[in-house]
mmCIF file as Biopython writes it, N, C-alpha, C and O atoms, coordinates in Angstrom:
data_model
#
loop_
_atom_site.group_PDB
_atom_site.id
_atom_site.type_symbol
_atom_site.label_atom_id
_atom_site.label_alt_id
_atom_site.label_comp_id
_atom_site.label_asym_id
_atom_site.label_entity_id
_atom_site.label_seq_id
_atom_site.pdbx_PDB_ins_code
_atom_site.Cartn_x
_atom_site.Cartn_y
_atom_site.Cartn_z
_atom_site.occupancy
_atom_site.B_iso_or_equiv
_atom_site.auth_seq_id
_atom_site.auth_asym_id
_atom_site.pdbx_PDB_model_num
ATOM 1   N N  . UNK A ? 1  ? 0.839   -1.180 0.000   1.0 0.0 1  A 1 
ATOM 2   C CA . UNK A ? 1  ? 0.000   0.000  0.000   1.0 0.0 1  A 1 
ATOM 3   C C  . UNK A ? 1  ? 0.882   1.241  0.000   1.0 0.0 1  A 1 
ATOM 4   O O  . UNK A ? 1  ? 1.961   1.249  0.593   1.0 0.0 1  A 1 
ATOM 5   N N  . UNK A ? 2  ? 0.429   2.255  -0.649  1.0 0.0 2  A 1 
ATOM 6   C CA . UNK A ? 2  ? 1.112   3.384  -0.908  1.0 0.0 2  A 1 
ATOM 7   C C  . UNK A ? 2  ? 0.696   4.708  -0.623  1.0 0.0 2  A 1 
ATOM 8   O O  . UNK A ? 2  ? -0.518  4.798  -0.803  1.0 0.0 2  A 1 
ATOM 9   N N  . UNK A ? 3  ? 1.406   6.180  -0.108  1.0 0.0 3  A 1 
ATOM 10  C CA . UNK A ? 3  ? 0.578   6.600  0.478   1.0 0.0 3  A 1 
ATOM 11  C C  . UNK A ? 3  ? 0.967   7.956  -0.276  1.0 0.0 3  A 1 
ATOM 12  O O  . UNK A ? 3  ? 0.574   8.992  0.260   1.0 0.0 3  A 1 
ATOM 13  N N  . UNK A ? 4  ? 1.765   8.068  -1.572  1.0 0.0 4  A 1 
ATOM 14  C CA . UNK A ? 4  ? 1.325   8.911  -2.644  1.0 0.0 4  A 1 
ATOM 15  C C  . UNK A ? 4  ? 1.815   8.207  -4.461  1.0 0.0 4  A 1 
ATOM 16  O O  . UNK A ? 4  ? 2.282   7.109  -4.761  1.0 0.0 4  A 1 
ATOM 17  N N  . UNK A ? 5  ? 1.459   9.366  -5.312  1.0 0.0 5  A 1 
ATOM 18  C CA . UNK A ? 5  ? 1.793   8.795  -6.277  1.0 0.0 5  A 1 
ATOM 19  C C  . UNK A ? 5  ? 1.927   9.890  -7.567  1.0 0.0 5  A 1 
ATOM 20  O O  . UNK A ? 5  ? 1.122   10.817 -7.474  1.0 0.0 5  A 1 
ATOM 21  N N  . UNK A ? 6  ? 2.527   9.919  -8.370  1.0 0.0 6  A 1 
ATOM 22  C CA . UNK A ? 6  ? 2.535   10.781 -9.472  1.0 0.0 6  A 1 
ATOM 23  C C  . UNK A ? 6  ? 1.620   10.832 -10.484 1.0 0.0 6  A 1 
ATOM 24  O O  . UNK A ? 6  ? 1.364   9.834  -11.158 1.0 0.0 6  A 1 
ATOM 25  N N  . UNK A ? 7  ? 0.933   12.230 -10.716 1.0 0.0 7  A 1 
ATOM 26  C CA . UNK A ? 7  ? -0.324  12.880 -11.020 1.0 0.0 7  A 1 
ATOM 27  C C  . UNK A ? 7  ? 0.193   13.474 -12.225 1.0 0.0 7  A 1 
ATOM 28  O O  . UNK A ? 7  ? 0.733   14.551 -11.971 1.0 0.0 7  A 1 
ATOM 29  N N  . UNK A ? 8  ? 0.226   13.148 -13.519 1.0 0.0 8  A 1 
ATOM 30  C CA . UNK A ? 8  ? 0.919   14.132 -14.536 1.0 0.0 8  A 1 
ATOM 31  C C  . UNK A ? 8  ? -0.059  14.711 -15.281 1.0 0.0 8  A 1 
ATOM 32  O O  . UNK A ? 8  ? -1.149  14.225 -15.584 1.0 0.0 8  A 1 
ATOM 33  N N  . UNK A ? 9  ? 0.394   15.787 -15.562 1.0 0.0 9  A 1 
ATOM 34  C CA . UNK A ? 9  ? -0.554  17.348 -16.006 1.0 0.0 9  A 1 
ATOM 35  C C  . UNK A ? 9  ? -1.295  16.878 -17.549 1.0 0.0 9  A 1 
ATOM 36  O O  . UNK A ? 9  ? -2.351  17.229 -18.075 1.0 0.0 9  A 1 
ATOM 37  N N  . UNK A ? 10 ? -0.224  15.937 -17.976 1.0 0.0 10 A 1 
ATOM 38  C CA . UNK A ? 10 ? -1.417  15.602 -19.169 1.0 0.0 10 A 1 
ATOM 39  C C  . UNK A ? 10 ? -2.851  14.083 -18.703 1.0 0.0 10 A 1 
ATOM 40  O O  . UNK A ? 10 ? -3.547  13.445 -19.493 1.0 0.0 10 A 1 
ATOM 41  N N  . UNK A ? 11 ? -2.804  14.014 -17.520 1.0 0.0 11 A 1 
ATOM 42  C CA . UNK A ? 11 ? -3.347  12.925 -17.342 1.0 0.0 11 A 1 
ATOM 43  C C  . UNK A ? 11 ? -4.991  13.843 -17.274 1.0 0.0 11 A 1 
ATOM 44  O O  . UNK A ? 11 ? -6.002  13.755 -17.971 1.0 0.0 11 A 1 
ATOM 45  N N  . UNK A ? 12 ? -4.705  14.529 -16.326 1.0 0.0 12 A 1 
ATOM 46  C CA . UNK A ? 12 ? -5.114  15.995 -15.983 1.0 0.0 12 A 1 
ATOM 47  C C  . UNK A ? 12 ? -6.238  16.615 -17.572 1.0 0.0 12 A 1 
ATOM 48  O O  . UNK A ? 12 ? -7.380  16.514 -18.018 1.0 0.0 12 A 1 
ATOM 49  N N  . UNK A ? 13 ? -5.067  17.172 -17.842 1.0 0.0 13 A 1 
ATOM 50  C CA . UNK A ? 13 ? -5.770  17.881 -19.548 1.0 0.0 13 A 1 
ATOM 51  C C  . UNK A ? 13 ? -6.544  16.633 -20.256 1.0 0.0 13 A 1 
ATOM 52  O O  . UNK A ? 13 ? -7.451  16.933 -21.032 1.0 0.0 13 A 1 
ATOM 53  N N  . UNK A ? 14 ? -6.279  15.389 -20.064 1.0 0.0 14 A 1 
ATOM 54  C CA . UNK A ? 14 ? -7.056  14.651 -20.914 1.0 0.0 14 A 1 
ATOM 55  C C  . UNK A ? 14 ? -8.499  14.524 -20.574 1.0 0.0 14 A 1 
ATOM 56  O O  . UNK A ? 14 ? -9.506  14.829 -21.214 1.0 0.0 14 A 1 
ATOM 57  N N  . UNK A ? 15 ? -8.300  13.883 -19.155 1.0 0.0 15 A 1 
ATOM 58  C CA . UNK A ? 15 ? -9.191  13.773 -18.439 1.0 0.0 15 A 1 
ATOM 59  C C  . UNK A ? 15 ? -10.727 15.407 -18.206 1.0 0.0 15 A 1 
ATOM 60  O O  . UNK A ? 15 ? -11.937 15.237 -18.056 1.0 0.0 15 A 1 
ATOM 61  N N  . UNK A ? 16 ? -10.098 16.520 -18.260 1.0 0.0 16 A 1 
ATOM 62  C CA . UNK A ? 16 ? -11.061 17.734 -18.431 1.0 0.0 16 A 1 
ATOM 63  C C  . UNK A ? 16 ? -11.855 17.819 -19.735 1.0 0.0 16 A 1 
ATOM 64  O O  . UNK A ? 16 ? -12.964 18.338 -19.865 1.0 0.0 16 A 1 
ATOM 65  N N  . UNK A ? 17 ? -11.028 17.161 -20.790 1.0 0.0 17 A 1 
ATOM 66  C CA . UNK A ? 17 ? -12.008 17.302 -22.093 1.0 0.0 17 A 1 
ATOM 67  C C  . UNK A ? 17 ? -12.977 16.950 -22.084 1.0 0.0 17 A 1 
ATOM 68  O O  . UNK A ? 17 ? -13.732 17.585 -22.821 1.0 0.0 17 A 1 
ATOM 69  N N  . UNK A ? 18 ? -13.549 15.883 -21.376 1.0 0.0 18 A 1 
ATOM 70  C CA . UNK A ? 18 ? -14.642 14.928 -20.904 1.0 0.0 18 A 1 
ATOM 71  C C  . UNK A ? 18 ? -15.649 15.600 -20.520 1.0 0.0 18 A 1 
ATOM 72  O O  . UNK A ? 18 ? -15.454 16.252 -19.494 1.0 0.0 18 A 1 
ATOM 73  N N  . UNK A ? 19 ? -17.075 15.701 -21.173 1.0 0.0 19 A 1 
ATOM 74  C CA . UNK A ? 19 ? -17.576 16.581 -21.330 1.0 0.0 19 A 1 
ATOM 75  C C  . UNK A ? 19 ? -19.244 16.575 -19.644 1.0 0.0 19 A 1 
ATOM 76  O O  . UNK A ? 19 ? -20.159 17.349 -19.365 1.0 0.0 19 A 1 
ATOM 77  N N  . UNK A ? 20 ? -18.690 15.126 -19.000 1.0 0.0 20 A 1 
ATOM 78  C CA . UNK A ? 20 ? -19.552 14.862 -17.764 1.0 0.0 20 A 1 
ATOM 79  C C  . UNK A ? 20 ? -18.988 14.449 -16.742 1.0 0.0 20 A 1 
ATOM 80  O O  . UNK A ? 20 ? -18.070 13.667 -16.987 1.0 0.0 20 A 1 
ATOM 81  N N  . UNK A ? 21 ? -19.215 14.718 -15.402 1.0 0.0 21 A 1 
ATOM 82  C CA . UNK A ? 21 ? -18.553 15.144 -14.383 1.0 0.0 21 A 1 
ATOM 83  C C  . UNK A ? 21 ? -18.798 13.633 -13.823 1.0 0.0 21 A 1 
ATOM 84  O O  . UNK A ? 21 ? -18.016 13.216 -12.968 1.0 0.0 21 A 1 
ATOM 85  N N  . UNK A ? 22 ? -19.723 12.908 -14.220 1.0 0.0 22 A 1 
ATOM 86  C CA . UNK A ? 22 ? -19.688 11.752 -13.249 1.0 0.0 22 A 1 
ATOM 87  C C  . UNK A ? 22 ? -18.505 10.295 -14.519 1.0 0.0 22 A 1 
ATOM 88  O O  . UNK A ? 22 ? -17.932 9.361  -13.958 1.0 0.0 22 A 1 
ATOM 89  N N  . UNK A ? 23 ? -18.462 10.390 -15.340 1.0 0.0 23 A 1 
ATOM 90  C CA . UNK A ? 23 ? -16.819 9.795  -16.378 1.0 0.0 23 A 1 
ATOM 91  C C  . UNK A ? 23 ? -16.048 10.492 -15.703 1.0 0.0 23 A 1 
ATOM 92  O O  . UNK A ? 23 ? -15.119 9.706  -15.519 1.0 0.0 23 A 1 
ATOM 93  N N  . UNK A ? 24 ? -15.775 11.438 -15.193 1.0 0.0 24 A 1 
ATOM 94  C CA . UNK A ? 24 ? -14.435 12.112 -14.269 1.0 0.0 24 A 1 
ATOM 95  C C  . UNK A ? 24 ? -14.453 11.561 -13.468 1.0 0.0 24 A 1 
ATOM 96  O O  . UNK A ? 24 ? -13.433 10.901 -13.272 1.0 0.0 24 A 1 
ATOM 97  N N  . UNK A ? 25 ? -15.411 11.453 -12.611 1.0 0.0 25 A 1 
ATOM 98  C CA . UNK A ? 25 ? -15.146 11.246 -11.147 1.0 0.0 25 A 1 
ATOM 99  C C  . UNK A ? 25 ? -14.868 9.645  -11.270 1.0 0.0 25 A 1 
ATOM 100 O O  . UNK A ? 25 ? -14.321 9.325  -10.215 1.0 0.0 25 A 1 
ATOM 101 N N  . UNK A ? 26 ? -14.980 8.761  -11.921 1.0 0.0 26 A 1 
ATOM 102 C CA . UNK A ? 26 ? -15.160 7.516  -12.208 1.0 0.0 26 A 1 
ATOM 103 C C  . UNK A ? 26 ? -13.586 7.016  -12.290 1.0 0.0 26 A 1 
ATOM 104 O O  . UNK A ? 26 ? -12.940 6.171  -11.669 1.0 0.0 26 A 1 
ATOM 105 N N  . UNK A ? 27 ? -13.261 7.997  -13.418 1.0 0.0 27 A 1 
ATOM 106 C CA . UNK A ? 27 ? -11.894 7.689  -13.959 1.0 0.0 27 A 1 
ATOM 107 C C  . UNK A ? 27 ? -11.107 8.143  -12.775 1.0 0.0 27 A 1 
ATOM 108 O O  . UNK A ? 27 ? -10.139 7.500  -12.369 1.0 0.0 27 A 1 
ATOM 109 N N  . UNK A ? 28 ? -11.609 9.493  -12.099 1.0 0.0 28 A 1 
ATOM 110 C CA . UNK A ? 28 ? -10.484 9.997  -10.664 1.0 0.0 28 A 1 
ATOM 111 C C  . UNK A ? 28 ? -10.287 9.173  -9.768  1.0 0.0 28 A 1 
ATOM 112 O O  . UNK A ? 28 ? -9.179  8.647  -9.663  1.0 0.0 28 A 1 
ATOM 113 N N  . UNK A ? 29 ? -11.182 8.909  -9.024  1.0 0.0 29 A 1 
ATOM 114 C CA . UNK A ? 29 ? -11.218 7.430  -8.167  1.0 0.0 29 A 1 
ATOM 115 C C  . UNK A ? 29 ? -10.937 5.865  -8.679  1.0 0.0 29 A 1 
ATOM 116 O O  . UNK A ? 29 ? -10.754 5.038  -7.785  1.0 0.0 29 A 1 
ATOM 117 N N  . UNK A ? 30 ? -10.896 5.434  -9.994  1.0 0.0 30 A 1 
ATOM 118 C CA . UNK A ? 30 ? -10.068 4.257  -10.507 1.0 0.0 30 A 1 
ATOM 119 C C  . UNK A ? 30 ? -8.747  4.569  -10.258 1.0 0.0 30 A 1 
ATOM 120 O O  . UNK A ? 30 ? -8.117  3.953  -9.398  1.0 0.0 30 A 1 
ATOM 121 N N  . UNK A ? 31 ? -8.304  5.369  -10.849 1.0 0.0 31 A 1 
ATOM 122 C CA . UNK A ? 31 ? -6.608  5.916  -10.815 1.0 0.0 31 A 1 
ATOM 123 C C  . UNK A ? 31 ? -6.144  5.851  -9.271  1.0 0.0 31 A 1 
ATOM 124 O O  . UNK A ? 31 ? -5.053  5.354  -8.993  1.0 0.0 31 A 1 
ATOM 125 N N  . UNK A ? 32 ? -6.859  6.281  -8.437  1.0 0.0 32 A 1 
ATOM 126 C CA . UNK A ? 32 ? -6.771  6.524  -6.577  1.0 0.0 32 A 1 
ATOM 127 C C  . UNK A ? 32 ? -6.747  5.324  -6.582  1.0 0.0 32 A 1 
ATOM 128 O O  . UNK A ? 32 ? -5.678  4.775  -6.315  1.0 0.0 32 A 1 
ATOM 129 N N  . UNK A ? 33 ? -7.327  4.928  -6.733  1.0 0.0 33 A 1 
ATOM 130 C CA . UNK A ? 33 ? -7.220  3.421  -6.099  1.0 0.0 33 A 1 
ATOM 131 C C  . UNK A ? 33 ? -6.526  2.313  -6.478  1.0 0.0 33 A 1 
ATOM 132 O O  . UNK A ? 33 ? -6.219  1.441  -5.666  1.0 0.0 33 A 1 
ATOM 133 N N  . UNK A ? 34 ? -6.220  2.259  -7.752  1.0 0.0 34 A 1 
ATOM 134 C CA . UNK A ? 34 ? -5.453  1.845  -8.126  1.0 0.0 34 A 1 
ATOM 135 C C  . UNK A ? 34 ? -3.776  1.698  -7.852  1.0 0.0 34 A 1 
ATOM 136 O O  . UNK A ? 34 ? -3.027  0.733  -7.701  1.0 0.0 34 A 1 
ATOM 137 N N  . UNK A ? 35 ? -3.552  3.509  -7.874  1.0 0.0 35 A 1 
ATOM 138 C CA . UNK A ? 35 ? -2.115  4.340  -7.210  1.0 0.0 35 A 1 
ATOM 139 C C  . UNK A ? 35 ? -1.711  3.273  -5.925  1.0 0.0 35 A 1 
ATOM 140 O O  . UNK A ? 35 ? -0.713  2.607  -5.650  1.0 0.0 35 A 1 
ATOM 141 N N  . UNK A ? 36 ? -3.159  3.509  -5.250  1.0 0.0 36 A 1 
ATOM 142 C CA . UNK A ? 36 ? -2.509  3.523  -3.766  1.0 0.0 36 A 1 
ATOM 143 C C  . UNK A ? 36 ? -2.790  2.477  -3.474  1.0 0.0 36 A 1 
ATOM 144 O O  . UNK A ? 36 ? -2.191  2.231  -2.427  1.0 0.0 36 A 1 
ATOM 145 N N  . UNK A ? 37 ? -3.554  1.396  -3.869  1.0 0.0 37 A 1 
ATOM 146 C CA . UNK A ? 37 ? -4.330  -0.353 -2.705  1.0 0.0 37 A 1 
ATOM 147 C C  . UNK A ? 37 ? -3.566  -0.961 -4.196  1.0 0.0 37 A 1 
ATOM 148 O O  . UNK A ? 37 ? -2.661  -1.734 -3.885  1.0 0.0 37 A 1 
ATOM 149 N N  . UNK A ? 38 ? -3.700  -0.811 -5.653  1.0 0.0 38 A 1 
ATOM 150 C CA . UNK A ? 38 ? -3.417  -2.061 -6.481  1.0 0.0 38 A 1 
ATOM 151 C C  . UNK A ? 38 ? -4.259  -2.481 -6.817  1.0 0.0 38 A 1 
ATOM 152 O O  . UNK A ? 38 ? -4.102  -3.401 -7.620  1.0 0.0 38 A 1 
ATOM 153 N N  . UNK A ? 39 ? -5.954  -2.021 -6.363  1.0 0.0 39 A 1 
ATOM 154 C CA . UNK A ? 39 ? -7.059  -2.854 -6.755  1.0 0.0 39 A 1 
ATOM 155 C C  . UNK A ? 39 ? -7.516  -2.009 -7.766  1.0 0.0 39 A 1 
ATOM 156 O O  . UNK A ? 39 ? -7.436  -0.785 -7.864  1.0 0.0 39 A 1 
ATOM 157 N N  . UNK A ? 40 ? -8.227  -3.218 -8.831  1.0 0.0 40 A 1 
ATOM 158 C CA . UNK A ? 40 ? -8.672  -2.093 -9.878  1.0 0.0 40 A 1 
ATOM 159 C C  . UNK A ? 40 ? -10.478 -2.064 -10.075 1.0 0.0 40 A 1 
ATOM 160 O O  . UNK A ? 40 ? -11.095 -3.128 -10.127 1.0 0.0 40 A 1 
ATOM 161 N N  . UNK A ? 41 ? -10.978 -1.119 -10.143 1.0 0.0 41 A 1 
ATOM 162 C CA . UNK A ? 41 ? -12.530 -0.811 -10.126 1.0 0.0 41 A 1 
ATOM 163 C C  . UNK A ? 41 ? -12.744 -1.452 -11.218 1.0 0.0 41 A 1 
ATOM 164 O O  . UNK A ? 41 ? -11.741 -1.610 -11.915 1.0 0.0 41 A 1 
ATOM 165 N N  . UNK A ? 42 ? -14.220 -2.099 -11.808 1.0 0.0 42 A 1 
ATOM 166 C CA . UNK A ? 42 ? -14.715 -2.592 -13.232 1.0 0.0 42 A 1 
ATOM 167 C C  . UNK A ? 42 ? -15.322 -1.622 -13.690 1.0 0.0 42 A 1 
ATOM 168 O O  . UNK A ? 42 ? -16.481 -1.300 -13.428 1.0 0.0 42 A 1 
ATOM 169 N N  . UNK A ? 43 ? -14.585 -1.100 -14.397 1.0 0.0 43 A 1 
ATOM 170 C CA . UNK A ? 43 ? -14.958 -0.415 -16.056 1.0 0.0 43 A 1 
ATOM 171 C C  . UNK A ? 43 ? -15.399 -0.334 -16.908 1.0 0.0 43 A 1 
ATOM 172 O O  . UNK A ? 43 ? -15.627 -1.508 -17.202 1.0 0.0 43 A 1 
ATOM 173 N N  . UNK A ? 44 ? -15.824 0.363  -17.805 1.0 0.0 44 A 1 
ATOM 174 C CA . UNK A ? 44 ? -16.307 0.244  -19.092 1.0 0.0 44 A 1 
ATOM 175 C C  . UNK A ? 44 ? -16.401 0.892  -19.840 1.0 0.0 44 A 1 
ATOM 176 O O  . UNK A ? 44 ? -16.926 1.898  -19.363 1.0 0.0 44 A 1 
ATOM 177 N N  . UNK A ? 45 ? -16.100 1.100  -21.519 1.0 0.0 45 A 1 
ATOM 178 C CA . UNK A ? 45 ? -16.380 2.242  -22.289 1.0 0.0 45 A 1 
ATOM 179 C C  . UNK A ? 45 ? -15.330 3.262  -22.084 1.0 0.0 45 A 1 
ATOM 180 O O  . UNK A ? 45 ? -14.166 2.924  -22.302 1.0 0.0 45 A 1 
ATOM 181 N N  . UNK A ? 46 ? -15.616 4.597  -21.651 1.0 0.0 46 A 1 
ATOM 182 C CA . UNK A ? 46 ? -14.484 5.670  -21.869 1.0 0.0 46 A 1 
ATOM 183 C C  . UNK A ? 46 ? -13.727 5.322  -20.999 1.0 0.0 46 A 1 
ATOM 184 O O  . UNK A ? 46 ? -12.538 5.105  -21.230 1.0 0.0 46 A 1 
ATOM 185 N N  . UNK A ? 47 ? -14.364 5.181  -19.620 1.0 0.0 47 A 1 
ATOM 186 C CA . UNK A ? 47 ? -13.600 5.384  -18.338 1.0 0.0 47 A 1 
ATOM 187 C C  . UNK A ? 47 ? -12.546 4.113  -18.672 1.0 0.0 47 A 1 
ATOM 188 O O  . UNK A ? 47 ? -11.445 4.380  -19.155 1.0 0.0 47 A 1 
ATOM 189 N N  . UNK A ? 48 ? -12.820 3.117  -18.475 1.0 0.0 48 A 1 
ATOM 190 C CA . UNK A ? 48 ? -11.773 1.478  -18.669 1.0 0.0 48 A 1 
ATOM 191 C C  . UNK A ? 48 ? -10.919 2.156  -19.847 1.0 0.0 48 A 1 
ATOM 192 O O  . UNK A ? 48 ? -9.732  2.113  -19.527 1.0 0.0 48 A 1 
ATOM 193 N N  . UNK A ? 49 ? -11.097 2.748  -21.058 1.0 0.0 49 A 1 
ATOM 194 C CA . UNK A ? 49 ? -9.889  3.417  -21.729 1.0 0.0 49 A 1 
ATOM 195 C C  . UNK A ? 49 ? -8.936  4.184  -20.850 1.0 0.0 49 A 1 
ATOM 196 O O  . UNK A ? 49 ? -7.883  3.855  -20.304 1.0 0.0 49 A 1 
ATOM 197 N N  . UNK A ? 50 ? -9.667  5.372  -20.881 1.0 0.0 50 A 1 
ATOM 198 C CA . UNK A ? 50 ? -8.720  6.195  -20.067 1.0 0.0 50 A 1 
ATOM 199 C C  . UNK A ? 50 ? -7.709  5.652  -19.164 1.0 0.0 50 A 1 
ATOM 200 O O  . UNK A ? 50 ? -6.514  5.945  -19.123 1.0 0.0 50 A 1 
ATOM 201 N N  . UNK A ? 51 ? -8.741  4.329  -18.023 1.0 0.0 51 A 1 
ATOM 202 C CA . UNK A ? 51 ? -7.309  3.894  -17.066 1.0 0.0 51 A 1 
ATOM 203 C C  . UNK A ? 51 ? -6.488  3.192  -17.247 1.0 0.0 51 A 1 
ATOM 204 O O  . UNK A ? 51 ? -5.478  3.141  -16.545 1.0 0.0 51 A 1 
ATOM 205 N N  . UNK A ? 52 ? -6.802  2.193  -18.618 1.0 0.0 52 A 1 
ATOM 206 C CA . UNK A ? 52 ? -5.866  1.574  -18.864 1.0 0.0 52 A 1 
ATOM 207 C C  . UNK A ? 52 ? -4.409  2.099  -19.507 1.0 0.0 52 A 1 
ATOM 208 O O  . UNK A ? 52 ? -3.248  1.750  -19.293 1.0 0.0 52 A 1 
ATOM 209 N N  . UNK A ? 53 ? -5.088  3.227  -20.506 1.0 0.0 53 A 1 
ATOM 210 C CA . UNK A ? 53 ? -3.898  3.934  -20.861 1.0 0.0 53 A 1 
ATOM 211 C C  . UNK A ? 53 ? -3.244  4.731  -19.547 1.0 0.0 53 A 1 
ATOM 212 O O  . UNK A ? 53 ? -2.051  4.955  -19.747 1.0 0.0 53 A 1 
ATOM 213 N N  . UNK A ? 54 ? -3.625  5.120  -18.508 1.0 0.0 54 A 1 
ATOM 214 C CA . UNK A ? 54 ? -2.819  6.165  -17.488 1.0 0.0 54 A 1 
ATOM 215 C C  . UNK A ? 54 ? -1.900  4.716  -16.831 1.0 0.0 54 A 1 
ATOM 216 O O  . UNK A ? 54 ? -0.707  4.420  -16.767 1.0 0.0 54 A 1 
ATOM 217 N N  . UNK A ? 55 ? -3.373  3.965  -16.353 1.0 0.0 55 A 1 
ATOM 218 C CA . UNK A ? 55 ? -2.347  2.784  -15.722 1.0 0.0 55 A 1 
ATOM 219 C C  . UNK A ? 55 ? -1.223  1.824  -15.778 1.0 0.0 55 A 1 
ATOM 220 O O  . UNK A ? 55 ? -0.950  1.009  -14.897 1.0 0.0 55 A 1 
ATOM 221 N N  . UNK A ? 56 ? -0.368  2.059  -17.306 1.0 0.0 56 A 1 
ATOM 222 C CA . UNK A ? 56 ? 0.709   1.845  -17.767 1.0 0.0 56 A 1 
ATOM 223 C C  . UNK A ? 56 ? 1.826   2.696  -17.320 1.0 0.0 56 A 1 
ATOM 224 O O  . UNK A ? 56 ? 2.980   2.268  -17.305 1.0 0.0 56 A 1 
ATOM 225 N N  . UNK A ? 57 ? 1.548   3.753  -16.998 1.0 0.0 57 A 1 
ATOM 226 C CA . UNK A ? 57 ? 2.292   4.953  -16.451 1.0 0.0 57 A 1 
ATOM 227 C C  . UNK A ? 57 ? 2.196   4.854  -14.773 1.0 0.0 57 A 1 
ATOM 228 O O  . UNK A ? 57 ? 2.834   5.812  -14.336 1.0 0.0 57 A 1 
ATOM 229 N N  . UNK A ? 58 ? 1.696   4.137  -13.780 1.0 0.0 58 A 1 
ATOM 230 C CA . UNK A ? 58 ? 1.756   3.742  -12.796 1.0 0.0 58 A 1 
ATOM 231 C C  . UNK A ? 58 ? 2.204   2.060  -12.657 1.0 0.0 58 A 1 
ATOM 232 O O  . UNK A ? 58 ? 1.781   1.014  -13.150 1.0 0.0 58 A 1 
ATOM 233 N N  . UNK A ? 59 ? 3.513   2.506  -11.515 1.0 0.0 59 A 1 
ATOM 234 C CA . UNK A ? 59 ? 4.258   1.001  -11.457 1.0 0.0 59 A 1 
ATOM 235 C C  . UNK A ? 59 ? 3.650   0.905  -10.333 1.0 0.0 59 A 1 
ATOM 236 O O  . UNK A ? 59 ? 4.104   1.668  -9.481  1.0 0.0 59 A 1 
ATOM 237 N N  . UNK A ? 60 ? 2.703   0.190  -9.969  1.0 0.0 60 A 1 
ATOM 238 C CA . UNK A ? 60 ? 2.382   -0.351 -9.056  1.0 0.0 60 A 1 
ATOM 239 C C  . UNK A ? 60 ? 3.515   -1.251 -8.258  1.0 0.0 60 A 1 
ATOM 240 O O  . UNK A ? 60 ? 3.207   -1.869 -7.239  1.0 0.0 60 A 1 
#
């Protein structure tokens, strides 16, 4: 378990293009949780894109 993790500014800009606040919050809290426990939320559609591409960029 981990108790921070690196947040990069384009993860950021991608993630704002998104034009509904609850695909944000979806994708914000996959990434959290992911960062920090290793467990991954079930996904689908935009959000499961988005984390899979960020979650290559986190070494768990």
């Amino acid at each position: 378990m981990r108790d921070s993790f690196v947040f990069y500014r384009s993860f950021y800009e991608a993630i704002e293009e998104l034009p509904d606040y609850e695909t944000k919050a979806m994708i914000y809290s996959a990434i959290c949780k992911y960062a920090l426990t290793g467990e991954e939320d079930e996904l689908t559609g935009v959000p499961k894109a988005f984390f899979l591409l960020i979650k290559k960029c986190q070494k768990y």
